[in-house]
Jmol script that loads the backbone (N, CA, C; Angstrom):
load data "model"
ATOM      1  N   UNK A   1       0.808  -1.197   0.000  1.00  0.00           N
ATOM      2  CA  UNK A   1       0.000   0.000   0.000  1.00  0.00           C
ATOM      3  C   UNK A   1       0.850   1.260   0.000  1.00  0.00           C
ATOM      4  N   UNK A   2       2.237   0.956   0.178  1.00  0.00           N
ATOM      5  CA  UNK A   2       2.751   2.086   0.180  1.00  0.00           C
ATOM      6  C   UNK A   2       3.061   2.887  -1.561  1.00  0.00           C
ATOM      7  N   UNK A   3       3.403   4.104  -1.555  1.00  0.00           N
ATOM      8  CA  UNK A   3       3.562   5.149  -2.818  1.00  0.00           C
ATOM      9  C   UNK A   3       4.452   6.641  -2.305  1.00  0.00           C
ATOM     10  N   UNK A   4       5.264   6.445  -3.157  1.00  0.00           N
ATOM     11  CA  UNK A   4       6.334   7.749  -2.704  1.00  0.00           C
ATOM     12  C   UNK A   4       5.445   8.732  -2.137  1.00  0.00           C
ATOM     13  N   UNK A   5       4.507   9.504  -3.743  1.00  0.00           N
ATOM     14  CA  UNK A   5       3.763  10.490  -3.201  1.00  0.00           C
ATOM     15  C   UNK A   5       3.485  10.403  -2.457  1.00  0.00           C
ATOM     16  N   UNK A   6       2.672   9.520  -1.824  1.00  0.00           N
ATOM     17  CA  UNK A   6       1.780   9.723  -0.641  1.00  0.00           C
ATOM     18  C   UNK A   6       2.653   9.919   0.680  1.00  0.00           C
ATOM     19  N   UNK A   7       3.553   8.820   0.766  1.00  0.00           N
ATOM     20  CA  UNK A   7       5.032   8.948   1.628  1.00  0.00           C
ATOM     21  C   UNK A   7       5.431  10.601   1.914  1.00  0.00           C
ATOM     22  N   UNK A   8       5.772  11.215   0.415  1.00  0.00           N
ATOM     23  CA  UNK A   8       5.844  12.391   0.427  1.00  0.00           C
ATOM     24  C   UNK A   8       5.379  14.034   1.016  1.00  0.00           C
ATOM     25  N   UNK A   9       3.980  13.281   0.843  1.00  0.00           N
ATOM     26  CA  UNK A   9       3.488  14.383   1.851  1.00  0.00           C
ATOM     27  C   UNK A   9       2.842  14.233   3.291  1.00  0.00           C
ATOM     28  N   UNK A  10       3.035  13.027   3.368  1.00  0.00           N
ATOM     29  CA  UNK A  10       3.395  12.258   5.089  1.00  0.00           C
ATOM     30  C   UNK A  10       4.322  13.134   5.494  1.00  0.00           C
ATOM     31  N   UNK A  11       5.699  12.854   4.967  1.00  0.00           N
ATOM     32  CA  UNK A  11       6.670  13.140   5.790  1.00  0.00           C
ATOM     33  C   UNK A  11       6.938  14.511   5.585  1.00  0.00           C
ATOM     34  N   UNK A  12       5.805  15.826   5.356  1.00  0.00           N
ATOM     35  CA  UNK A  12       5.806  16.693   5.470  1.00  0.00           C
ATOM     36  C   UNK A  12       5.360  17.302   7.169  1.00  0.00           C
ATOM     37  N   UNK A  13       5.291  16.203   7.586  1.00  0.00           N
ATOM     38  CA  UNK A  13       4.908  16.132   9.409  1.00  0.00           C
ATOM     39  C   UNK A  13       4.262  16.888   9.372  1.00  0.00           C
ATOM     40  N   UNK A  14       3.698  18.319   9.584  1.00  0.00           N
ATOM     41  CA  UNK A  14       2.602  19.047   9.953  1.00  0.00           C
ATOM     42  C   UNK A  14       1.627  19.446   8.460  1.00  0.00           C
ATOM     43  N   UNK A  15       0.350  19.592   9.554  1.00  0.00           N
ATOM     44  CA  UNK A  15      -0.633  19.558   8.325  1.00  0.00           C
ATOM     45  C   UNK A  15      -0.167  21.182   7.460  1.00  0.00           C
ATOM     46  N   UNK A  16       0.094  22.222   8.184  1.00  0.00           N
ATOM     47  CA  UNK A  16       0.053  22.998   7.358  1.00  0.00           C
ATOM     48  C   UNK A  16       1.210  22.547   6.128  1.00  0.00           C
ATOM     49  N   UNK A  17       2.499  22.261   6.379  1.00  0.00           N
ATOM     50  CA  UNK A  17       3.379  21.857   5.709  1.00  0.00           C
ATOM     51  C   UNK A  17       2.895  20.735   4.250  1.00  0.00           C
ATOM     52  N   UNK A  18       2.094  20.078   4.530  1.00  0.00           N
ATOM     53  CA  UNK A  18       1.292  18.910   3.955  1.00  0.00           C
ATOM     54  C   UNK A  18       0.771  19.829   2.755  1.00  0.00           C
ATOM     55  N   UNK A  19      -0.455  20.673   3.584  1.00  0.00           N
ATOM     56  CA  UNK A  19      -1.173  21.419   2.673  1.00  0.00           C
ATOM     57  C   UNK A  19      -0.415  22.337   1.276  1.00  0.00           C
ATOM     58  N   UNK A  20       0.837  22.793   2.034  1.00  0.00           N
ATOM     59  CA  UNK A  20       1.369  23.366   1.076  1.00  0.00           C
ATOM     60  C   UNK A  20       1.971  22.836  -0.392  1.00  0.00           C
ATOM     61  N   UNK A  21       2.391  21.586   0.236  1.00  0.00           N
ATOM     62  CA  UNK A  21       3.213  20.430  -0.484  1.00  0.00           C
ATOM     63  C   UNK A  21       2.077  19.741  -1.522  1.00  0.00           C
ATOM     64  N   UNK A  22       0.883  19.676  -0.850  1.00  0.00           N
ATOM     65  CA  UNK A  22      -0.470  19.500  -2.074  1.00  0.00           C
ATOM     66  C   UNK A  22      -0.532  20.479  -2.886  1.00  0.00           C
ATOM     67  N   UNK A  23      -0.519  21.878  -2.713  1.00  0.00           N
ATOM     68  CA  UNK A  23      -0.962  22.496  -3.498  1.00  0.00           C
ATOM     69  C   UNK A  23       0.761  23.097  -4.454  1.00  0.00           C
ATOM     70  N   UNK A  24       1.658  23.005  -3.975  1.00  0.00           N
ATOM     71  CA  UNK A  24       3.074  22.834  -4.872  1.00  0.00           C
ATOM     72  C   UNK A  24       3.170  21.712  -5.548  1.00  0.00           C
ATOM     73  N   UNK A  25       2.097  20.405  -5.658  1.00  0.00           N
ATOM     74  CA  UNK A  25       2.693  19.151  -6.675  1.00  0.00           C
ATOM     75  C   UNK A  25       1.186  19.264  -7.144  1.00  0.00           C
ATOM     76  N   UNK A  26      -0.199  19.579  -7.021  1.00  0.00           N
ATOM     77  CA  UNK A  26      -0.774  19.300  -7.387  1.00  0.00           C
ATOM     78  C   UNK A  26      -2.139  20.619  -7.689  1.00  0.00           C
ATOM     79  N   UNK A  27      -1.715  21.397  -7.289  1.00  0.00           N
ATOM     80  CA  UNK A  27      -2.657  22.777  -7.830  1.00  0.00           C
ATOM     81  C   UNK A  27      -3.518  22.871  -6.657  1.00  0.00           C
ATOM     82  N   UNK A  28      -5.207  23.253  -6.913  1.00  0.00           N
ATOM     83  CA  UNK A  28      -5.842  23.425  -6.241  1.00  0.00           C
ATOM     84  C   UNK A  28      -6.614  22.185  -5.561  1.00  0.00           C
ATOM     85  N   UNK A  29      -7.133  22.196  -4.054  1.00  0.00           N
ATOM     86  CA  UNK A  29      -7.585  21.333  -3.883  1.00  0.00           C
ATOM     87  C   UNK A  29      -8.663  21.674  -2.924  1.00  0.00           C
ATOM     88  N   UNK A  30     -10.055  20.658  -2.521  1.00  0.00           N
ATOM     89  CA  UNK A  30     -11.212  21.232  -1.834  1.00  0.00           C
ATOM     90  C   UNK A  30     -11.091  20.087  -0.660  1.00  0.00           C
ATOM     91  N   UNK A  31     -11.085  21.016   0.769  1.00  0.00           N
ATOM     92  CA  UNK A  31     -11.753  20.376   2.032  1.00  0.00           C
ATOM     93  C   UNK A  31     -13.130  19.960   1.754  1.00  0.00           C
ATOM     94  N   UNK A  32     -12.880  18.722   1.888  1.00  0.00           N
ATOM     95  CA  UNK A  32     -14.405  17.846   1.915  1.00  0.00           C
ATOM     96  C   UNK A  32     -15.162  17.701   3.216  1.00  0.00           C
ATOM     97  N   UNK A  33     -14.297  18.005   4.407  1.00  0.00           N
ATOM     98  CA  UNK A  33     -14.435  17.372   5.473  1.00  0.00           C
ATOM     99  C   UNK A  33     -13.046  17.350   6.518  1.00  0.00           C
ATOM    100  N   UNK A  34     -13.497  17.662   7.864  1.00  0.00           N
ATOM    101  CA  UNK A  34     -12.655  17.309   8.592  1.00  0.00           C
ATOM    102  C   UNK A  34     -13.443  17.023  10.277  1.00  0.00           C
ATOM    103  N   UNK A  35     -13.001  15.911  10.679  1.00  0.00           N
ATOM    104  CA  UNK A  35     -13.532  14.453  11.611  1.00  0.00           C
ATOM    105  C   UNK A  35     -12.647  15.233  12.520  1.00  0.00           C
ATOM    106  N   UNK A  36     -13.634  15.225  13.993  1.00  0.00           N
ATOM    107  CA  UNK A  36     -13.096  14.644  15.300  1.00  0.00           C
ATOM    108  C   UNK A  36     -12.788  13.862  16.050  1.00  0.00           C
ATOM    109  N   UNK A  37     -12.411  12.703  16.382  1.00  0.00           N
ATOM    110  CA  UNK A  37     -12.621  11.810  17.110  1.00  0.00           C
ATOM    111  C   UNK A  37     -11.849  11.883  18.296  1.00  0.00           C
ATOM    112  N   UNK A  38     -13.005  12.412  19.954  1.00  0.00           N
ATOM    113  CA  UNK A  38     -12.006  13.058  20.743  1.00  0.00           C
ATOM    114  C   UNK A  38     -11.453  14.289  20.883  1.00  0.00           C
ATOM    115  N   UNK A  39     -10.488  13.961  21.333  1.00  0.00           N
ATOM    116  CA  UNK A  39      -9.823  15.549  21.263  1.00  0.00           C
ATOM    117  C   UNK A  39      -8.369  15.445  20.674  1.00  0.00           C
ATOM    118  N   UNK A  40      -8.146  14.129  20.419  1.00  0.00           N
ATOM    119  CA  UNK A  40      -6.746  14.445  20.411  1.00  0.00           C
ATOM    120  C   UNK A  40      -6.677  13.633  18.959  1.00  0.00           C
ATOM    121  N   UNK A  41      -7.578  13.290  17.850  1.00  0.00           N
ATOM    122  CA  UNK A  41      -7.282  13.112  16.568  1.00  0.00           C
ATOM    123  C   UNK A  41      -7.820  13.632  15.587  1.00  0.00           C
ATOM    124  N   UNK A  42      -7.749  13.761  14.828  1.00  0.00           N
ATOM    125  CA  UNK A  42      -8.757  14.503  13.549  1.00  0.00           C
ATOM    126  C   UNK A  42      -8.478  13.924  12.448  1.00  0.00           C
ATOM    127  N   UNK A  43      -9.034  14.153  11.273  1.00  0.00           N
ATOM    128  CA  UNK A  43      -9.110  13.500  10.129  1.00  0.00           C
ATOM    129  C   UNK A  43      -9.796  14.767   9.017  1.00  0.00           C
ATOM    130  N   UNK A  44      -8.507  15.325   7.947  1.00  0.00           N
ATOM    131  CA  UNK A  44      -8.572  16.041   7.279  1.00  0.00           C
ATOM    132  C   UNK A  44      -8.992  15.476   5.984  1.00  0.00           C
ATOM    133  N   UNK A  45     -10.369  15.766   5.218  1.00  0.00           N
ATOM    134  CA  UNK A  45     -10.412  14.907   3.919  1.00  0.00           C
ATOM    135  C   UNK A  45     -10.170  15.768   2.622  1.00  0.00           C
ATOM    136  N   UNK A  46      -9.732  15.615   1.892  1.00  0.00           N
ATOM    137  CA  UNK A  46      -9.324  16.422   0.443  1.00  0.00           C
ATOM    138  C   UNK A  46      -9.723  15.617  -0.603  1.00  0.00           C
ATOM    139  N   UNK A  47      -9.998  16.659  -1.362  1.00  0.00           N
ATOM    140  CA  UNK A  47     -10.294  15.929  -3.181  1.00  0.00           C
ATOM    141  C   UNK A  47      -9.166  16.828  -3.572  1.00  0.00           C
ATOM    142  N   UNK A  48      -8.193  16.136  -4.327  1.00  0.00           N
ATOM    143  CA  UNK A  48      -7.307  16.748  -4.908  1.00  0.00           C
ATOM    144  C   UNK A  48      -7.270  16.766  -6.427  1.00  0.00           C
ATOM    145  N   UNK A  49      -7.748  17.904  -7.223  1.00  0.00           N
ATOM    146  CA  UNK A  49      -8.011  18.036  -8.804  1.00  0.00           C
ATOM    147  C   UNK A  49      -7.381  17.336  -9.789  1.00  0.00           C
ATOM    148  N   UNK A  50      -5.829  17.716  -9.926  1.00  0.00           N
ATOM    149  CA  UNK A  50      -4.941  17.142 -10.355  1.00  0.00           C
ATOM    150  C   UNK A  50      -4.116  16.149  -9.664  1.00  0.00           C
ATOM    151  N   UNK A  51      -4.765  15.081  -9.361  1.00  0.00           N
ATOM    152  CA  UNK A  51      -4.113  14.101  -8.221  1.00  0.00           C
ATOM    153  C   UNK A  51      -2.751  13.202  -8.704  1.00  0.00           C
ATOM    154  N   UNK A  52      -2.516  12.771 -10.236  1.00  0.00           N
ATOM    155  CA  UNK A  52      -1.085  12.125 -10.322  1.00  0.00           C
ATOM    156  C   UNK A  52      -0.218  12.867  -9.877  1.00  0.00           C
ATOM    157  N   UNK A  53       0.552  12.102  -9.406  1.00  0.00           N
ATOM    158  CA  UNK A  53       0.781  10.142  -9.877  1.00  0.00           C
ATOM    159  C   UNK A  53       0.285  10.318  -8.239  1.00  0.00           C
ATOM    160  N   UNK A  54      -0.433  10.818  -7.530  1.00  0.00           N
ATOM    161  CA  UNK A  54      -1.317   9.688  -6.732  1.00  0.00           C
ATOM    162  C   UNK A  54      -1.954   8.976  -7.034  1.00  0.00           C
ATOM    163  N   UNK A  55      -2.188   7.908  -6.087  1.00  0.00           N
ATOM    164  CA  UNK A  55      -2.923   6.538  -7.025  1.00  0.00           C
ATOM    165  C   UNK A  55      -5.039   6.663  -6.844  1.00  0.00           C
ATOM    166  N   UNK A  56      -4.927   7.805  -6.179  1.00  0.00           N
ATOM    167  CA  UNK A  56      -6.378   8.706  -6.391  1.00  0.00           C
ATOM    168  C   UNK A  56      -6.906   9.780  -5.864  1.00  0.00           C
ATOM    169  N   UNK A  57      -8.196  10.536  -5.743  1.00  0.00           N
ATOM    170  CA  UNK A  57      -8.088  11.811  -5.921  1.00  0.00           C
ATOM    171  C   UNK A  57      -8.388  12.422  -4.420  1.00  0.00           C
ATOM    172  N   UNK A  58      -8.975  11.099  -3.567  1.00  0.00           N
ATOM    173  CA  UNK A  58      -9.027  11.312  -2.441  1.00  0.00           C
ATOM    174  C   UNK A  58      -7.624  11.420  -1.024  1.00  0.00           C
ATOM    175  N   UNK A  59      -7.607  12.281  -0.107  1.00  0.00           N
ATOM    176  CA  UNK A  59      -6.658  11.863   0.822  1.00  0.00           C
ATOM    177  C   UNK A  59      -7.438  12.130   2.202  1.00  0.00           C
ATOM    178  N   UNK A  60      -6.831  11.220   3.257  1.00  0.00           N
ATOM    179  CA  UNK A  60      -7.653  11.513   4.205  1.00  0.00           C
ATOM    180  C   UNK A  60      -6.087  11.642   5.296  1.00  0.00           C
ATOM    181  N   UNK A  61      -5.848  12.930   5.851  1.00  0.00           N
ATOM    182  CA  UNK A  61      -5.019  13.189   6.406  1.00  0.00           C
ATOM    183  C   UNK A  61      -4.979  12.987   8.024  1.00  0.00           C
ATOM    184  N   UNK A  62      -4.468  12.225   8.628  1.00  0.00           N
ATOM    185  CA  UNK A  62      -4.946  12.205  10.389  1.00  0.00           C
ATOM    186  C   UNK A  62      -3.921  12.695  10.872  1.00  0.00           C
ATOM    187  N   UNK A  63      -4.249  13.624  11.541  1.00  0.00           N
ATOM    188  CA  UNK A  63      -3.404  14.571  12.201  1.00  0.00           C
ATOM    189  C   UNK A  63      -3.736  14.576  14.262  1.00  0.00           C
ATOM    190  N   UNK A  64      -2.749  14.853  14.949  1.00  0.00           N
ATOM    191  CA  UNK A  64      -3.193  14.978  16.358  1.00  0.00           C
ATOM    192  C   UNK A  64      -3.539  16.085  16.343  1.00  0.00           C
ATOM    193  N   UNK A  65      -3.735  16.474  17.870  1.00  0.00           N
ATOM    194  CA  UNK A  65      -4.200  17.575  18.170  1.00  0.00           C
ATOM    195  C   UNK A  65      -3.778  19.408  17.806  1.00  0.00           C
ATOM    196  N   UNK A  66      -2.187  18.572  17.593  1.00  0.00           N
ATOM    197  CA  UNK A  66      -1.099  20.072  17.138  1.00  0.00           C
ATOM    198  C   UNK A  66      -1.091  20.138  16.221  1.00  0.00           C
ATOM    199  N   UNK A  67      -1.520  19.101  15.191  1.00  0.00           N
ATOM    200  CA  UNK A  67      -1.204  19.297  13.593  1.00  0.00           C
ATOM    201  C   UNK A  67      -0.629  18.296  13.377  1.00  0.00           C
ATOM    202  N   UNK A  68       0.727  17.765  13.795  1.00  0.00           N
ATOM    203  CA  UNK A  68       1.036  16.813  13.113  1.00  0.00           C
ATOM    204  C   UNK A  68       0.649  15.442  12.768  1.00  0.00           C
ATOM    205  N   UNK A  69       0.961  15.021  11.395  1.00  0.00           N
ATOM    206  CA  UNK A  69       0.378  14.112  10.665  1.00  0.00           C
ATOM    207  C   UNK A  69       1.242  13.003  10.919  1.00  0.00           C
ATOM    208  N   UNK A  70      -0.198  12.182  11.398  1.00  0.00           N
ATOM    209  CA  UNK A  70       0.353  10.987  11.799  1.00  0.00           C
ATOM    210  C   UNK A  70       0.186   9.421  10.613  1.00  0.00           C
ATOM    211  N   UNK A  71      -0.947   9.843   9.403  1.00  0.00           N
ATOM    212  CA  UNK A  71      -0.975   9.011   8.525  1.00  0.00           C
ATOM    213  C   UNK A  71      -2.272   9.933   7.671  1.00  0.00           C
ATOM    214  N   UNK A  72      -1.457   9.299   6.255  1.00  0.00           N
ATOM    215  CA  UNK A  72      -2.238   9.886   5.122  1.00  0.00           C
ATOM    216  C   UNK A  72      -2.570   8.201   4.019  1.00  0.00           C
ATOM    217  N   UNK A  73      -3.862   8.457   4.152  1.00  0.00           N
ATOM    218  CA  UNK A  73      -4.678   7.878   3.297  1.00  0.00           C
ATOM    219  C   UNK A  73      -5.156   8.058   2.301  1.00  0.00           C
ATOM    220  N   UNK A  74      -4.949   7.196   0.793  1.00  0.00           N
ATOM    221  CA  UNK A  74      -5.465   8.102  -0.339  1.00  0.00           C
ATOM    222  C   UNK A  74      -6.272   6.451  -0.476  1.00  0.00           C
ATOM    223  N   UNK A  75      -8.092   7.517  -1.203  1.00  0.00           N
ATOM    224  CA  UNK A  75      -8.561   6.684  -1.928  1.00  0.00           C
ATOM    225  C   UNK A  75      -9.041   6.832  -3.220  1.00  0.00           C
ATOM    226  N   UNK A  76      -9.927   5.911  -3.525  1.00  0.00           N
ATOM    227  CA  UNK A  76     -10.353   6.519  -5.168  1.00  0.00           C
ATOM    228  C   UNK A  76     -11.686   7.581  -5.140  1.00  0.00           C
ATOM    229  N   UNK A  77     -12.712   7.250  -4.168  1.00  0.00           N
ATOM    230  CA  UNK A  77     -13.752   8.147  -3.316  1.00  0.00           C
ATOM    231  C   UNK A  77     -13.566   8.247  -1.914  1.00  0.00           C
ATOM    232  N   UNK A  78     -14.335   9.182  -1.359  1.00  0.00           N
ATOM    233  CA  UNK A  78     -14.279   9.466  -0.157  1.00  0.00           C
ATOM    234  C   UNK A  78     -15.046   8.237   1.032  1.00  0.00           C
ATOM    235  N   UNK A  79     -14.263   7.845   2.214  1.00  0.00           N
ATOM    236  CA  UNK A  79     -14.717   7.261   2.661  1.00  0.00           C
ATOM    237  C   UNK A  79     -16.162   7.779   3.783  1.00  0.00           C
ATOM    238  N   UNK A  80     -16.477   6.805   4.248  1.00  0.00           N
ATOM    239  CA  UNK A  80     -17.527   6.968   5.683  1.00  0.00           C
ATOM    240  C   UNK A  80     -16.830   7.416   6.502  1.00  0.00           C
ATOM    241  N   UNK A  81     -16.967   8.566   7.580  1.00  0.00           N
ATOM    242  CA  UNK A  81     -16.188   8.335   8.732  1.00  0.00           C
ATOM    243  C   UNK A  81     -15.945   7.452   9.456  1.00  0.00           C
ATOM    244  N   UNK A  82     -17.267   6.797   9.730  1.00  0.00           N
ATOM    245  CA  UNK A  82     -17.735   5.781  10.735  1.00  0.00           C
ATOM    246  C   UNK A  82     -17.021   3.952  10.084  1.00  0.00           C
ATOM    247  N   UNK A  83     -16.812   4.045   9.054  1.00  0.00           N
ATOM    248  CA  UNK A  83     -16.178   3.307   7.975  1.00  0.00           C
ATOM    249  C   UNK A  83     -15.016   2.909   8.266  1.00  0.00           C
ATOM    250  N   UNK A  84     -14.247   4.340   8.410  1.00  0.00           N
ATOM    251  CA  UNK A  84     -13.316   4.802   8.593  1.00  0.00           C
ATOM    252  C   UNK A  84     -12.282   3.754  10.394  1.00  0.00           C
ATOM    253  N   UNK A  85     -13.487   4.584  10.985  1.00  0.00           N
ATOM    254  CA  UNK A  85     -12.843   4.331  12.207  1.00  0.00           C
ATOM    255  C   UNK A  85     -13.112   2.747  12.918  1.00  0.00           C
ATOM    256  N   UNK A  86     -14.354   1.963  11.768  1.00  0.00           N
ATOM    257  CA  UNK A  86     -14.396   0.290  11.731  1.00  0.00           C
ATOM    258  C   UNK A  86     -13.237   0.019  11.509  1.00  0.00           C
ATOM    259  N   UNK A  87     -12.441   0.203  10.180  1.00  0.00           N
ATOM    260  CA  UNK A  87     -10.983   0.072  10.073  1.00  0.00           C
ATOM    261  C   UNK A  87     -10.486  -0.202  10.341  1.00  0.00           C
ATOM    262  N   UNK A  88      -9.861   0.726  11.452  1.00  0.00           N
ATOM    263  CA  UNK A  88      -8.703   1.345  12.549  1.00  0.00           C
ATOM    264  C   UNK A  88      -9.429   0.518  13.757  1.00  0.00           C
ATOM    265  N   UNK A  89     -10.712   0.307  14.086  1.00  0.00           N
ATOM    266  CA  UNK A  89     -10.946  -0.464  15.323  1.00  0.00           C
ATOM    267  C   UNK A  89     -12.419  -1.504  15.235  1.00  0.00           C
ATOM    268  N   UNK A  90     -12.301  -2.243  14.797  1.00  0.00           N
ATOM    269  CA  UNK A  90     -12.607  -3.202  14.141  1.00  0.00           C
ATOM    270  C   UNK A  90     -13.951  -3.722  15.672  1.00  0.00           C
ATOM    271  N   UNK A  91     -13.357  -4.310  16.586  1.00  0.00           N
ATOM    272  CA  UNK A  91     -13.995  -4.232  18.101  1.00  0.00           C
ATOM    273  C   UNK A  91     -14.807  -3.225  18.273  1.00  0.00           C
ATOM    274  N   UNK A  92     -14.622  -2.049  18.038  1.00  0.00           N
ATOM    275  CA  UNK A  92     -15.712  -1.028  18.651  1.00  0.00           C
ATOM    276  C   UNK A  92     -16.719  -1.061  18.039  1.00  0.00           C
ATOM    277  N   UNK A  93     -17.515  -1.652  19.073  1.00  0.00           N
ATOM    278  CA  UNK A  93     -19.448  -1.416  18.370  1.00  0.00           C
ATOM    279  C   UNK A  93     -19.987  -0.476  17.747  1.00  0.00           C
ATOM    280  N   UNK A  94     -19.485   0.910  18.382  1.00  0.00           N
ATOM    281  CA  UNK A  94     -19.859   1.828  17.899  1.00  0.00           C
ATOM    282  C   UNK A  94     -19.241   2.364  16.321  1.00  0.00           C
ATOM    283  N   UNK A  95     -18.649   1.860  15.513  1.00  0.00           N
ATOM    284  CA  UNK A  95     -18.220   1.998  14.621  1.00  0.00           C
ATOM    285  C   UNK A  95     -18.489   1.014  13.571  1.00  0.00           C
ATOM    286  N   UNK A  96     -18.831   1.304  12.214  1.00  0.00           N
ATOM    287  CA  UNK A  96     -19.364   0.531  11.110  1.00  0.00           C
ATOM    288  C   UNK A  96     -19.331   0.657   9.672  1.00  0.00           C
ATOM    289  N   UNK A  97     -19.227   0.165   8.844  1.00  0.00           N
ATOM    290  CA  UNK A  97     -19.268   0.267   7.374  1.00  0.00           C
ATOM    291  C   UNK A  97     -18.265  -0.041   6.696  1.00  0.00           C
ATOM    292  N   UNK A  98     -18.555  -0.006   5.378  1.00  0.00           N
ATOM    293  CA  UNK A  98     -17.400  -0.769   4.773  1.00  0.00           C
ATOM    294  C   UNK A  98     -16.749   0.175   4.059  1.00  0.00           C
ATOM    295  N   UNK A  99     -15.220   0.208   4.008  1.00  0.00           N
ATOM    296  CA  UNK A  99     -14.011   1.218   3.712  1.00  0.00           C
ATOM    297  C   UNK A  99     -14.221   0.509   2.344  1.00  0.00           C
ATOM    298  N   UNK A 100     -13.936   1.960   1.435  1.00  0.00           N
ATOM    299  CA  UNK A 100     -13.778   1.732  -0.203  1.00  0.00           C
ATOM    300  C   UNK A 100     -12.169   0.955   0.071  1.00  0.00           C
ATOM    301  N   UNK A 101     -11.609   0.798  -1.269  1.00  0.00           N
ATOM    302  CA  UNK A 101     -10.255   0.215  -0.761  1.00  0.00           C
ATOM    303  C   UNK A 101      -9.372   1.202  -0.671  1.00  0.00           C
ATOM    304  N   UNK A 102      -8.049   0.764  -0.250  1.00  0.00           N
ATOM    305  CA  UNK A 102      -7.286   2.017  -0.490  1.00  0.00           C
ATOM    306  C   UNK A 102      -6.435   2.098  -0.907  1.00  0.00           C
ATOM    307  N   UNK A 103      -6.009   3.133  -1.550  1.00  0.00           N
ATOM    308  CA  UNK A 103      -4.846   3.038  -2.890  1.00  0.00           C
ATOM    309  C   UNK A 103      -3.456   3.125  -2.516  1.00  0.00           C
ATOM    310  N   UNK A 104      -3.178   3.701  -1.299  1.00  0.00           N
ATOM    311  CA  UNK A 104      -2.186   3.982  -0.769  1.00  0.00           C
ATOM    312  C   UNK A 104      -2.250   4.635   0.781  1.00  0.00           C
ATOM    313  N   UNK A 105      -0.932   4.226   1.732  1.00  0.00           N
ATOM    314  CA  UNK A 105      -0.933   4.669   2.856  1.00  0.00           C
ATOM    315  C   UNK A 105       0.495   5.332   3.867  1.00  0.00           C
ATOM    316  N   UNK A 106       0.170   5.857   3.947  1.00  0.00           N
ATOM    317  CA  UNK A 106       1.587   6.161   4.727  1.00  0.00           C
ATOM    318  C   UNK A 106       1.375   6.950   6.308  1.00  0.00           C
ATOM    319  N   UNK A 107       2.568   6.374   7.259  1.00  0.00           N
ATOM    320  CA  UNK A 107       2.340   6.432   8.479  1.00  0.00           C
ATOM    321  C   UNK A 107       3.949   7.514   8.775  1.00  0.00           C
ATOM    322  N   UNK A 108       4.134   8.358   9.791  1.00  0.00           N
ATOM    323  CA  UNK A 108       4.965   8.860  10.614  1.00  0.00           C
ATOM    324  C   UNK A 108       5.028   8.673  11.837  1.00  0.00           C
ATOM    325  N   UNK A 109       6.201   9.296  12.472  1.00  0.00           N
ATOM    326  CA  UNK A 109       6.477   8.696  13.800  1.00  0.00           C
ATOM    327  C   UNK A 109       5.154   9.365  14.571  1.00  0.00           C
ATOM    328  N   UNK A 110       4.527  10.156  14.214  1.00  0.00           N
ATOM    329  CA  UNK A 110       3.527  10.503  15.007  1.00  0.00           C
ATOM    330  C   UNK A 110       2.448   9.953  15.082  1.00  0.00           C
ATOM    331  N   UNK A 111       2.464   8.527  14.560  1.00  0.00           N
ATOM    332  CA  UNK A 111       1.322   7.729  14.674  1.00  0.00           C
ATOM    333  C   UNK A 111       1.178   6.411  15.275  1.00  0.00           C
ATOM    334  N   UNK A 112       0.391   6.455  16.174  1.00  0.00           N
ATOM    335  CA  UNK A 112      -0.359   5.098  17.489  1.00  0.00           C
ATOM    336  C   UNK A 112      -1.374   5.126  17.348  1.00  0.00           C
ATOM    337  N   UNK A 113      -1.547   3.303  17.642  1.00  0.00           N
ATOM    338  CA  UNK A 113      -2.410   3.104  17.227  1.00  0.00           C
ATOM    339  C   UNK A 113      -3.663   3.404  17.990  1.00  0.00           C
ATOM    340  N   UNK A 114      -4.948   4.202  17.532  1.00  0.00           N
ATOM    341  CA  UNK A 114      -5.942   4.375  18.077  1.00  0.00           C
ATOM    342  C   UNK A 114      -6.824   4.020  18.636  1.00  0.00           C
ATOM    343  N   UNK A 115      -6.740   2.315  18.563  1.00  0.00           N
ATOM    344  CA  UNK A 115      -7.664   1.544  19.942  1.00  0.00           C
ATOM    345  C   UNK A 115      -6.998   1.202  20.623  1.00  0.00           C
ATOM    346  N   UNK A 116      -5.468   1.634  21.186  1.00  0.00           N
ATOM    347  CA  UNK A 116      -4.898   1.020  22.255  1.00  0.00           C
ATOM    348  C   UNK A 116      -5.190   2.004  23.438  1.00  0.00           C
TER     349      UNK A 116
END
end "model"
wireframe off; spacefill off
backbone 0.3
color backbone group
């Protein structure tokens, strides 16, 4: 699942840094969405216009509480939140649906795992 790009603007560690690095490789792009879960994670979603050579047009950026990005997700559409966080915690009742697939993923040191 891994892809440079996507790697690439992972290891731009903070979201603003990220954002910039989207819009320097890939032009303009639209907030679809951005998830709370808690206080201390979030989940930034983008449609990115001109998305190659990502492997699609979606990214779903999870960032902590300060910004930094702890994993970026690209898909081909946008996922469920609730989808989303079945995923990542599979056990929690409260969470459900089925994740489109995903085209690519990339993680930084700023990322643990969220049902521990």
């Amino acid at each position: 699942m891994g892809n440079a790009c996507v790697q690439a603007l992972a290891d731009a560690m903070d979201l603003g840094s990220l954002l910039q690095e989207v819009r320097d490789r890939h032009g303009e792009f639209e907030l679809l969405a951005h998830w709370t879960q808690g206080e201390f994670h979030h989940d930034v979603v983008l449609r990115i216009h001109r998305f190659a050579p990502l492997p699609g047009p979606v990214l779903v950026v999870s960032t902590n509480c300060n910004g930094g990005v702890k994993e970026v997700l690209c898909f081909g559409e946008v996922p469920d939140r609730y989808a989303l966080w079945h995923h990542r915690c599979p056990e929690v009742p409260e969470f459900s649906g089925a994740l489109p697939p995903i085209a690519a993923q990339a993680r930084t040191s700023h990322y643990f795992d969220p049902c521990e």
